[in-house]
C-alpha positions as CSV (number, residue, x, y, z in Angstrom):
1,X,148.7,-109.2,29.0
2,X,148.9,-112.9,28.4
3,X,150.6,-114.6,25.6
4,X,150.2,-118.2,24.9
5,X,151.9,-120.1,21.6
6,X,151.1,-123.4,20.3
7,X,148.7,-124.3,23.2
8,X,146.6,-127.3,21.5
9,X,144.8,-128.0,24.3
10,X,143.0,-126.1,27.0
11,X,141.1,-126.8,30.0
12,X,137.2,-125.6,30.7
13,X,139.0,-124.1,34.3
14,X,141.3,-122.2,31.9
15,X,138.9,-121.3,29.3
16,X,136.7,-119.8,31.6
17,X,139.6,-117.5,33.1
18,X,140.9,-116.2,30.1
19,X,136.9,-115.4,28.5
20,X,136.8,-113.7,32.0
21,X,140.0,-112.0,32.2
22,X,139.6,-110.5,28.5
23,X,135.9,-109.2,29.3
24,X,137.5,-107.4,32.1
25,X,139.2,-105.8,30.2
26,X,142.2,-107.9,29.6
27,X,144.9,-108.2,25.9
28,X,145.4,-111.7,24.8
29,X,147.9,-112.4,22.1
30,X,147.3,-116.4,21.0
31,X,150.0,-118.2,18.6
32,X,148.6,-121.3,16.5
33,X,144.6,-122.5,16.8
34,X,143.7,-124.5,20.3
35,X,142.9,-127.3,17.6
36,X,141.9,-130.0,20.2
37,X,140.2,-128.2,22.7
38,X,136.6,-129.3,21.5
39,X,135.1,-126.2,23.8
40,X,133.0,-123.5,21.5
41,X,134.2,-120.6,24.2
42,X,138.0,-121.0,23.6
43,X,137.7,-120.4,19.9
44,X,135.0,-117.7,19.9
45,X,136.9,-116.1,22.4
46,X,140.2,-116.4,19.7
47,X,137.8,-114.9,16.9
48,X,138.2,-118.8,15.0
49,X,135.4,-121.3,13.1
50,X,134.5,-124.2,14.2
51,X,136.7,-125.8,11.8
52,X,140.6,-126.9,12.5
53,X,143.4,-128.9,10.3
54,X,147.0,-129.3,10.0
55,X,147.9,-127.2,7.1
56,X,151.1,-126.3,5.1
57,X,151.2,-123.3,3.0
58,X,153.9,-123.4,0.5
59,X,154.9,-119.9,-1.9
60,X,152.9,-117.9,1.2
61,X,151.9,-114.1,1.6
62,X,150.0,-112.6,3.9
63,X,147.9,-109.7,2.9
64,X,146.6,-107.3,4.8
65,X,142.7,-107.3,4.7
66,X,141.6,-104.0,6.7
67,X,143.0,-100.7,5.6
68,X,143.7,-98.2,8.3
69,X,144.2,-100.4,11.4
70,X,147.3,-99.9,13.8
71,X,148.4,-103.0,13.0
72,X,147.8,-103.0,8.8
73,X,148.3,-99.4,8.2
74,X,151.4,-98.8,5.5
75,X,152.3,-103.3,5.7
76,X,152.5,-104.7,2.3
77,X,152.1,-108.3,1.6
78,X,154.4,-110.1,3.7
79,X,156.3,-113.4,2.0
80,X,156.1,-115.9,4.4
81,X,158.5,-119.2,3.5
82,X,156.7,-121.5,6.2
83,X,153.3,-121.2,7.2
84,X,152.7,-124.2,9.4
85,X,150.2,-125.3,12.0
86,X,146.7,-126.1,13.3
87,X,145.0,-123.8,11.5
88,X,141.1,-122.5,12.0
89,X,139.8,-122.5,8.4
90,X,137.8,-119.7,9.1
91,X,137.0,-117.1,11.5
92,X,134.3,-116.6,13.8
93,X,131.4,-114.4,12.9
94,X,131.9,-110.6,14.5
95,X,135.6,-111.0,14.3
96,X,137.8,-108.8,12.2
97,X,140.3,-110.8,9.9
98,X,143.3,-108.2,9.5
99,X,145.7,-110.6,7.5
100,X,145.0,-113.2,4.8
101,X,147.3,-115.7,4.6
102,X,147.3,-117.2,0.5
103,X,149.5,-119.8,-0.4
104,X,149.5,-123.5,-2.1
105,X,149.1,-126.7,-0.4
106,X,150.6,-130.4,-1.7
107,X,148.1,-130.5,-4.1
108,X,149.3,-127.5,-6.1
109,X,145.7,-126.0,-5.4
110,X,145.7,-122.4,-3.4
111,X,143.7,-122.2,-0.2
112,X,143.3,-118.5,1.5
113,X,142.9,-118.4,5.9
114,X,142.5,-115.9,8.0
115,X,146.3,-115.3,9.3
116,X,145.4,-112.8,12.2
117,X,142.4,-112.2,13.8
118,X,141.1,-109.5,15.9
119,X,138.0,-110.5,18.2
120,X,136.6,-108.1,20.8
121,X,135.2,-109.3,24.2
122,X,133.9,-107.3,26.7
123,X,136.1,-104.4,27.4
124,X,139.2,-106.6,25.9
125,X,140.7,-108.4,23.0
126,X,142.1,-110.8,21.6
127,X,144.6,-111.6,18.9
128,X,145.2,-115.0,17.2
129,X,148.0,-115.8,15.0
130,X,146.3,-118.6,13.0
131,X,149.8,-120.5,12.2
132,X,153.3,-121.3,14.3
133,X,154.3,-118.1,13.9
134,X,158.1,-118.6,15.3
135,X,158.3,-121.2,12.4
136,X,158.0,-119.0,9.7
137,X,161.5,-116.8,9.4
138,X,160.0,-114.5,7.4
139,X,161.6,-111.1,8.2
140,X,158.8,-108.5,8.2
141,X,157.3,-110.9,11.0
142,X,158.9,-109.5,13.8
143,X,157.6,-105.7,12.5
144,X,153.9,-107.4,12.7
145,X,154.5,-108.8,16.3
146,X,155.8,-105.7,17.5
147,X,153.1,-103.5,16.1
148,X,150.6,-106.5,18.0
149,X,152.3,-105.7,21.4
150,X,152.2,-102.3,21.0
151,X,148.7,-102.2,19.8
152,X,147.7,-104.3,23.0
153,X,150.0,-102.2,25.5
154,X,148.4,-99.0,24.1
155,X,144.5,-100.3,23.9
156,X,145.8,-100.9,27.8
157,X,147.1,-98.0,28.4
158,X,144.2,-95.5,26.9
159,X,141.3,-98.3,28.6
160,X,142.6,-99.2,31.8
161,X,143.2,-95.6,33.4
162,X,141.5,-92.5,34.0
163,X,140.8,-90.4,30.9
164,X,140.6,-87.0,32.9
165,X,143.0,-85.5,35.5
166,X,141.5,-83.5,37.8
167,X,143.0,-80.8,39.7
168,X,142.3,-79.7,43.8
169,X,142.7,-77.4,44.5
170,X,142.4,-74.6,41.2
171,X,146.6,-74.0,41.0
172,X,147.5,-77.4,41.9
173,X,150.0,-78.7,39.5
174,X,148.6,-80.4,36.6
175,X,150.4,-83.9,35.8
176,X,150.0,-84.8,31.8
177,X,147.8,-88.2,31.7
178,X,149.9,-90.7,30.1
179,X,147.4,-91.3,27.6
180,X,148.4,-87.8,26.4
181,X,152.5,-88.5,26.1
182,X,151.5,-92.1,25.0
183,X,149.3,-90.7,21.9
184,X,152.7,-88.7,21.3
185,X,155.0,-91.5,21.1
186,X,152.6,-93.6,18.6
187,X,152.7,-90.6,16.3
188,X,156.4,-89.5,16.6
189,X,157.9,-92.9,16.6
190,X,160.4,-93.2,13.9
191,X,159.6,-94.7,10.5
192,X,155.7,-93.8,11.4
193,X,152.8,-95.4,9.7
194,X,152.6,-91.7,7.8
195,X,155.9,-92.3,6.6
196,X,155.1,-95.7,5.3
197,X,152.3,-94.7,4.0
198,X,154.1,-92.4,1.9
199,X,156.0,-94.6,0.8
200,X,153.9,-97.4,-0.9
201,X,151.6,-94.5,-2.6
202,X,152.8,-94.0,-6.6
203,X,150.9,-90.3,-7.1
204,X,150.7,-87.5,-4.6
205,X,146.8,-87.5,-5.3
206,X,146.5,-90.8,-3.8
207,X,147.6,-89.2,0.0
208,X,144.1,-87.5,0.4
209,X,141.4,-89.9,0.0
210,X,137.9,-87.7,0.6
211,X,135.9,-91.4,0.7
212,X,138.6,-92.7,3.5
213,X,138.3,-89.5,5.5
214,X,134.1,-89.2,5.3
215,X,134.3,-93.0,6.6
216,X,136.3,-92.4,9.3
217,X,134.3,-89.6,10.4
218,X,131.3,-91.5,10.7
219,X,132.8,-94.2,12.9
220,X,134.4,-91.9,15.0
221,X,131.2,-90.3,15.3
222,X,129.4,-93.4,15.8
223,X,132.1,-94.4,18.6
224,X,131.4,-90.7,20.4
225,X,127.7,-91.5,20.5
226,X,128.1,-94.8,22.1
227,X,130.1,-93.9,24.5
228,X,128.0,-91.1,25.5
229,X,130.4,-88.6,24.3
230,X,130.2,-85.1,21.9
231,X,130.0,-86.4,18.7
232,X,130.4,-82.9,16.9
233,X,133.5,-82.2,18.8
234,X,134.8,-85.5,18.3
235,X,134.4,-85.1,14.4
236,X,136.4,-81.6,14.9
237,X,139.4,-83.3,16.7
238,X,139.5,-86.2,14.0
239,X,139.0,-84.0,11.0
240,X,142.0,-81.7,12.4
241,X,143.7,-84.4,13.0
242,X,143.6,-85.9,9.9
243,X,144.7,-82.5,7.9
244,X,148.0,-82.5,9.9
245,X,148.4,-85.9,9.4
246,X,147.8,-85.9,5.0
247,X,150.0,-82.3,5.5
248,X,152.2,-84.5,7.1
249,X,152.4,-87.0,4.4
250,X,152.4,-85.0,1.8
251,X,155.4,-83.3,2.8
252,X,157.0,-87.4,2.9
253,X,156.0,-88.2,0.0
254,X,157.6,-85.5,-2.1
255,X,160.9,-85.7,0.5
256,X,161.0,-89.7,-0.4
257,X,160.6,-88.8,-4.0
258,X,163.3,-86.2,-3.8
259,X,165.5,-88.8,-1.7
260,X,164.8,-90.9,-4.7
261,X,165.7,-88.8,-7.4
262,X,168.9,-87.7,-6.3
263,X,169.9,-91.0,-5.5
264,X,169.4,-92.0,-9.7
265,X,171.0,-88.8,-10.4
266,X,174.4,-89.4,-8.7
């Protein structure tokens, strides 16, 4: 993994490295825009327009933009009291903008940016924090930078070794695939996204969300296909998956309620 912060400006030699090393397969985590680097290829490969300027956001959030993701799944809005720095006023086309950052400038008028950016390259990505993130003391932000790492270490992890173990001869012992116990850490971590989840929903109706789960089916689906997989059995293991998770959350959401309630009536 490389990670680079308030890097303004970057060499062709350089650029061409990193647009290699991500295709390969490689996780870049980028702080603040390249903003004079006048090379196309550094900020396609950051996920960032064309367009670059010094900005100041004052009374800041950022919101997340794409439900579901590793990274956005069970964040609220985030205040952010300084959002400073070179910021790309847009994001490229084909990249996925997981935070909006809204806030006001000197003029009093509100200007929204993409906050972070997700680009895919290759087998790799990469993930831009449009703004000096270190600057900003807001304290949700190191939550958001830890779920970034861990998102790269585990796309790492589940891309960059072999899916399937095999076993010579027949009774040879077989060795769990650390893609296995990592998938078991994400989901038994403490203060989970289900648990979060839970948390921010006001009615127990709102856990199972028939729309959300058809939509995930048909990407996962789509995924399988592409990469010349089962699709049918993939859509079994998802949609088993998902009823333990919403069993799951159901169960935290009337234990958080509970929690709740007792603590009003003591």
């Amino acid at each position: 993994m490389v990670l680079v912060s308030s890097t303004y400006i970057v060499p062709p030699r350089c650029i061409a490295g990193l647009d290699a090393y991500v295709r390969a397969g490689g996780q870049l985590l980028w702080f603040d825009s390249p903003a004079l680097t006048r090379e196309p290829a550094m900020r396609l490969l950051l996920g960032l327009g064309p367009d670059m300027t010094y900005t100041t956001l004052a009374d800041c959030k950022l919101r997340p933009v794409v439900d579901g993701h590793p990274l956005t799944a069970g964040m609220a809005s985030l205040d952010i009291p300084q959002y400073v720095g070179n910021c790309a006023l847009s994001a490229a086309e084909g990249a996925q903008v997981l935070f909006e950052a809204a806030g006001k400038v000197e003029t009093g008028d509100e200007r929204h940016l993409p906050a972070v950016v997700l680009n895919r390259a290759g087998k790799g990505v990469a993930i831009t924090f449009n703004w000096v993130a270190w600057l900003s003391r807001a304290q949700a932000l190191p939550d958001l930078l830890s779920r970034s790492l861990d998102y790269l270490l585990a796309r790492h992890e589940l891309t960059g070794a072999e899916l399937v173990a095999h076993c010579s001869p027949p009774k040879a012992a077989f060795r769990q695939p650390e893609q296995v116990a990592l998938t078991c850490r994400l989901y038994s971590r403490p203060g989970s996204d289900m648990t979060q989840a839970a948390r921010i929903k006001q009615r127990a109706s709102q856990v199972r969300d028939e729309a959300r789960i058809e939509d995930i089916v048909q990407r996962v689906r789509g995924a399988a296909l592409k990469d010349g997989g089962d699709s049918e059995v993939i859509e079994q293991i998802y949609r088993s998956m998902m009823e333990a998770c919403i069993a799951f959350e159901e169960r935290e959401f009337a234990r958080l309620r509970e929690v709740t309630a007792q603590g009003e009536r003591a």
